[in-house]
N, C-alpha and C positions, 0 to 999 in steps of 0.2 A: 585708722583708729581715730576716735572724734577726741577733739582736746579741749572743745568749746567748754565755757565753764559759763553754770546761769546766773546771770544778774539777781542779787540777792531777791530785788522783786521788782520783775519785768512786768510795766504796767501796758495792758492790751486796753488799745480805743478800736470798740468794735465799729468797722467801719461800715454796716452795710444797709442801713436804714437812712440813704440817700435817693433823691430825685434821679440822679444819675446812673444807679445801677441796673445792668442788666441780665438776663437769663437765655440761651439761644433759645430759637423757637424749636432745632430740631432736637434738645437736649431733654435729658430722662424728667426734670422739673416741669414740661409745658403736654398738655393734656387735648387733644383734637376729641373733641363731643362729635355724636351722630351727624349733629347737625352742620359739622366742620364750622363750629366754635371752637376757638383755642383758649385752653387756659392753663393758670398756673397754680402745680400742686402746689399744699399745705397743708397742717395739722394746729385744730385748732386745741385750746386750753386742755379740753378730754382728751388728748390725742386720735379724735376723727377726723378720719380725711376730708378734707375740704379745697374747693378750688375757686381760684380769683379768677372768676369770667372776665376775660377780654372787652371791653370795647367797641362795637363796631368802628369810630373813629380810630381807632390805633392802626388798622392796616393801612393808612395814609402817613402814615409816621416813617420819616425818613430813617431810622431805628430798624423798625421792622421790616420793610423793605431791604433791608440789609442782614437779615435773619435774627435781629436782635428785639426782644421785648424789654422794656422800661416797666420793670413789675412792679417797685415801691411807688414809681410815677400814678401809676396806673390805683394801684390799693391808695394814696394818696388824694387823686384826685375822687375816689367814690367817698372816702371820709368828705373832702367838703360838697359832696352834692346832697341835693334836697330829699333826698330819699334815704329812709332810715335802713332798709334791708343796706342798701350797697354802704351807707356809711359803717353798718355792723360788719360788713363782708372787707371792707378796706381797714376798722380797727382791727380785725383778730389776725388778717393778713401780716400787718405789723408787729402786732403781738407777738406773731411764732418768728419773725425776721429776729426779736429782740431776744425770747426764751431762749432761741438755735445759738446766740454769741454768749447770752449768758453763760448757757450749760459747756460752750465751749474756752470761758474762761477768762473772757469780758471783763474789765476794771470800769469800764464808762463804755456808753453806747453813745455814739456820735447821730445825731442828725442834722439831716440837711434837706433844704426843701427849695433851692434856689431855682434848679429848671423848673418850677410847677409852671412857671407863667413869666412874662415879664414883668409884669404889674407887681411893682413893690406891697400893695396892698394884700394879692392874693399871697406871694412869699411869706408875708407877716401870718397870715390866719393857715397858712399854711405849716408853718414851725408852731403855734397857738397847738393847730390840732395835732401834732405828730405830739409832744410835749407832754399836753394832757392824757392821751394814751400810754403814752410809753411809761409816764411813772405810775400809772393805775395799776402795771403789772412786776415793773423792774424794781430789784433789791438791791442794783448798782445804779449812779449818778447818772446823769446824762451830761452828755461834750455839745452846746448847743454850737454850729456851724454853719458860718457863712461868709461869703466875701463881703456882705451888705452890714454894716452895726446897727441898723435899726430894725434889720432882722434878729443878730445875736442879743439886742435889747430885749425884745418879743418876748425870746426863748428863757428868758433869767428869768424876768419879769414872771413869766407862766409857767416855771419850774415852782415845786414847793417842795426840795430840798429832802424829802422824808426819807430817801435813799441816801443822802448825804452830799457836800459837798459837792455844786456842780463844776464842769469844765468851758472854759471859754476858747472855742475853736473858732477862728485866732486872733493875736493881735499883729501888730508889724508897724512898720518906720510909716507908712502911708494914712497907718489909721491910727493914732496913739490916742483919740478918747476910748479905745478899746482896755487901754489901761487900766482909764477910773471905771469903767463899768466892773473891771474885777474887782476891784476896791468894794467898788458900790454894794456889790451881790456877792461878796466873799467871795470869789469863783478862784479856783487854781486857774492856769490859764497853759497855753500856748502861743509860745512867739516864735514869729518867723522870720528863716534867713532872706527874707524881701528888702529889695530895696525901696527907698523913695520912690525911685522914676521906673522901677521894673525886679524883673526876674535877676538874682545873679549869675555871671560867666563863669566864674569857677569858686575852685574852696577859698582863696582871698577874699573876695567879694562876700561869700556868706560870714564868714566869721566876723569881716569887719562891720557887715550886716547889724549880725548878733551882737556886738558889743556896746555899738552905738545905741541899740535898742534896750540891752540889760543897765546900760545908764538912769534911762528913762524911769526902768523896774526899780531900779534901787533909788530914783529922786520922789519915787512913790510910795518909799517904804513896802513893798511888796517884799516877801522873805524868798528865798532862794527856791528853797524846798517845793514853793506853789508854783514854780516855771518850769514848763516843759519846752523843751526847743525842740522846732523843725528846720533840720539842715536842709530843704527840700531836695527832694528827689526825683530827675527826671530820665525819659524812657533811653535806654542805653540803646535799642533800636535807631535811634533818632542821631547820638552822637556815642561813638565808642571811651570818651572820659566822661562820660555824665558817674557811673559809678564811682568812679574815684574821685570827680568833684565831692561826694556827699560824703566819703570816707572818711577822706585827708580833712574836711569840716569837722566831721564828728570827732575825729581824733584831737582838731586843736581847739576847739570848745573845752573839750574834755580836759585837757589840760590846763586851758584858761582858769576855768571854773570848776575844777573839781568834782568830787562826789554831790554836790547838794541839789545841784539842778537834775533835773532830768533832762534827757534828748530822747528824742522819738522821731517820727517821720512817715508820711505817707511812703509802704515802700512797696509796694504792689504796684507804685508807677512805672517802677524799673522796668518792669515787665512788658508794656504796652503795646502791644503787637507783635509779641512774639507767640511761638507755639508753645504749650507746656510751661505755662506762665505758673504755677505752681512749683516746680520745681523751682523754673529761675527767681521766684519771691523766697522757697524757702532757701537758697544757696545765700540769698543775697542778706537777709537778715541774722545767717551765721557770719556775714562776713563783717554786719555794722555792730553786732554783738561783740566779736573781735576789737573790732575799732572804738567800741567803749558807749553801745545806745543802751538803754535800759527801758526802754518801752520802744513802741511803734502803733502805729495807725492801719492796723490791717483788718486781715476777716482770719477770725480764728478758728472759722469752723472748717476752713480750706488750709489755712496753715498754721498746725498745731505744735505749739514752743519746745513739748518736750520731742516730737519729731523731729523737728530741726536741731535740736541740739544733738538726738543720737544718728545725725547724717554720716554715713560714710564717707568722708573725705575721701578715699582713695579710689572710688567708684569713678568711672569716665565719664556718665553722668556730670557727677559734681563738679570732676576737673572742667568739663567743656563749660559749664554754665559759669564758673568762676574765672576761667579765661576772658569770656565774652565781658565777664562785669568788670572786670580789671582792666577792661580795655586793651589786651592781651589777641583778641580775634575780632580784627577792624572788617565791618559790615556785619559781624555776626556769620560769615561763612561757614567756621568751621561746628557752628552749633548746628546753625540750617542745614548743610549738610548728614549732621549724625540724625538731625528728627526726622528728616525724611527717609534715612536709611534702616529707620526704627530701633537706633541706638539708646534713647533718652528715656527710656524704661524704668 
């Protein structure tokens, strides 16, 4: 029986109008032409089919070599070339990236454009162009995102708001001018459980992260309400407590601080090399839901809120995926196990 109960109003950062995302090449989304060109389906504004031609350079892409295509990368970088067909073919590409999370239920569309290049200057005109397209057609905010501030600079700056209030993805202990730029551009924001010097070890570490940071927030006068925290979240594959690091976080944030902030989190990280990374995202944010998140940083068009909330808990499925997150099945065996056995159905 599901006992979840939904956050009065769970705010979704769609995440998937990133540099970094991918599509398999042998998956139902990528298209082999006569001429063994690959591409990737779309629909554009009419709903006609349309597809993002490949690249000749992309088959040299350590990505692709690995069966993985970098699709926004790719629709990204024809927006900044000199050619007006492929910059039209790289806008509506994004367009239908952003339509697909809106109609799926999207509060802010996050972009990020950091892998286009190394060159800080091409990341700059690279968030410029994502920016100006994406409010041409979106009725929610954009989450402008990066590890770089003079990228999230770019992104404020080239935002005009007509959607409403933007989002500042993120700030942290490392970068506190990230502060006054929401100040600057009214931006709600997100801060993160980062420390100074790195990543933290467990849920002590983040929360005292977070406190020392929401000091900051409050010597700024910034109101509660406009903070979203990221307990961050990292892949349970990698170490069997990373789930419960971000629980036991979210649980003592939540207490800290009450109802007024929000918490969210990249939570699709969880998953990262595991199989049937859809389930394991949707167990895992029934379980930060539990633990008192009210939004999250996902793709809502893979994992959808009212789904998750009517999960059968008592399905083996779910037990095996929530064992694995609890750190409960150290190396993931008994999961690996059931998906190869074709239990995880």
């Amino acid at each position: 029986m599901n006992l979840i109960n939904r956050p009065p109003r769970f705010i979704i950062v769609g995440e998937n109008i990133h540099t970094t995302r991918v599509v398999q090449r042998q998956g139902s989304r990528v298209a082999v032409l006569a001429d063994g060109t690959e591409a990737v389906r779309f629909r554009d504004a009419a709903g006609k089919a349309r597809l993002l031609v490949l690249p000749p350079q992309v088959r040299t892409t350590q990505a692709y070599q690995q069966g993985q295509i970098k699709h926004v990368m790719i629709a990204v970088q024809k927006g900044l070339s000199s050619d007006s067909a492929e910059q039209l073919e790289g806008a509506e590409y994004v367009c239908d990236q952003a339509r697909r999370q809106i109609a799926a239920g999207a509060h802010f569309l996050d972009l990020n454009a950091d892998e286009i290049s190394p060159r800080l200057e091409v990341q700059k005109a690279a968030m410029r162009w994502l920016v100006e397209v994406v409010q041409e057609v979106s009725p929610i905010p954009v989450s402008v995102d990066s590890s770089n501030s003079e990228i999230i600079a770019t992104g404020l700056q080239t935002y005009d708001r007509r959607a409403g209030r933007p989002l500042l993805n993120s700030a942290a202990l490392e970068r506190l001018e990230t502060l006054d730029m929401a100040k600057e551009y009214d931006a709600e924001l997100i801060v993160t459980a980062s420390g100074r010097e790195g990543m933290p070890s467990d849920a002590d570490e983040r929360v005292a992260n977070v406190e020392e940071l929401m000091r900051h927030v409050a010597a700024r006068g910034i109101p509660a309400p406009d903070v979203h925290v990221d307990a961050l979240v990292f892949p349970i594959s990698v170490d069997p407590r990373y789930g419960c690091h971000y629980l036991d976080a979210v649980r003592a944030i939540r207490q800290a601080y009450g109802p007024e902030i929000r918490i969210t989190g990249g939570l699709s990280n969880v998953s990262f090399g595991l199989p049937n990374r859809k389930l394991v995202n949707s167990v895992f944010i029934a379980l930060a839901i539990e633990a008192g998140i009210d939004g999250a940083i996902t793709d809502p068009v893979q994992n959808k809120l009212d789904e998750i909330l009517a999960l059968d808990r008592s399905s083996e499925p779910y037990q095996l995926a929530r064992a694995m997150l609890l750190g409960e099945d150290e190396y993931c065996v008994n999961y690996l196990q059931a998906w190869r056995a074709g239990r995880l159905t």
